[in-house]
N, C-alpha and C positions, 0 to 999 in steps of 0.2 A: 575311805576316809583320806582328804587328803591334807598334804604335811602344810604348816602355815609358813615356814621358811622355803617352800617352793616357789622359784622366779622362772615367767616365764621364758620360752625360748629368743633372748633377743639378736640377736643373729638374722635369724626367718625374717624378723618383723621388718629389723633394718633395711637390709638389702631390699625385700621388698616395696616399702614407701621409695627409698632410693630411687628405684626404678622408675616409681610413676613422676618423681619430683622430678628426673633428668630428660624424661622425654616431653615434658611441657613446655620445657625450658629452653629447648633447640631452637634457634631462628635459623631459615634458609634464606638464601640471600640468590637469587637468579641470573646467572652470568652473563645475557645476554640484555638484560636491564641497563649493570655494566659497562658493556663493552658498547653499546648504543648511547650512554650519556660520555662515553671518551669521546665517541665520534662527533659528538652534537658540541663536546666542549673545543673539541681542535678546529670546527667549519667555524665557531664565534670566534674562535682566534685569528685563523686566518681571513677573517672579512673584517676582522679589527688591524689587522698589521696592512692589509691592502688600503682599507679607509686612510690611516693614518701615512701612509707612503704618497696617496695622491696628493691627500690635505700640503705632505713635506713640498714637493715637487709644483705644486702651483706658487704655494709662496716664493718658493726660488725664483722659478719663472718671472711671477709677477714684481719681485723685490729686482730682479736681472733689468727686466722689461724697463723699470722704472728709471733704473740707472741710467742704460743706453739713451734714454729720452730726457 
C-alpha cells in the first residue's frame, strides 16, 4: 500500500531533463569560418583604401596639372 504523502524522487528527474535541455542548446561556432571572413574582410579593406588613395592622387595631379596650365 502505498502512503499518499509520498513525493516523488525530484532530484533524479531534475538533473535528468537538465541534461537533455543543455545539450540541445549548445551551438558551435567553426573557427575556420571565422578566421576566413577576417581574411575576406581585411582584402575589401585594403582594395578600398588603395581605390580611394588612387581616386586622392589623380585629383591632385589633375587639380596640379590644371594649375600649371
Amino acid at each position: 500500500m502505498k502512503k499518499e504523502n509520498q513525493q516523488p524522487n525530484l532530484l533524479k528527474t531534475n538533473i535528468e531533463s537538465d541534461k537533455d535541455l543543455g545539450t540541445d542548446n549548445i551551438k558551435t561556432t567553426n573557427i575556420n569560418i571565422l578566421l576566413n571572413r577576417v581574411k575576406l574582410d581585411r582584402k575589401k579593406e585594403f582594395k578600398k583604401r588603395i581605390i580611394f588613395l588612387l581616386i586622392l592622387t589623380m585629383v591632385i595631379s589633375l587639380t596640379a596639372i590644371s594649375l600649371i596650365i
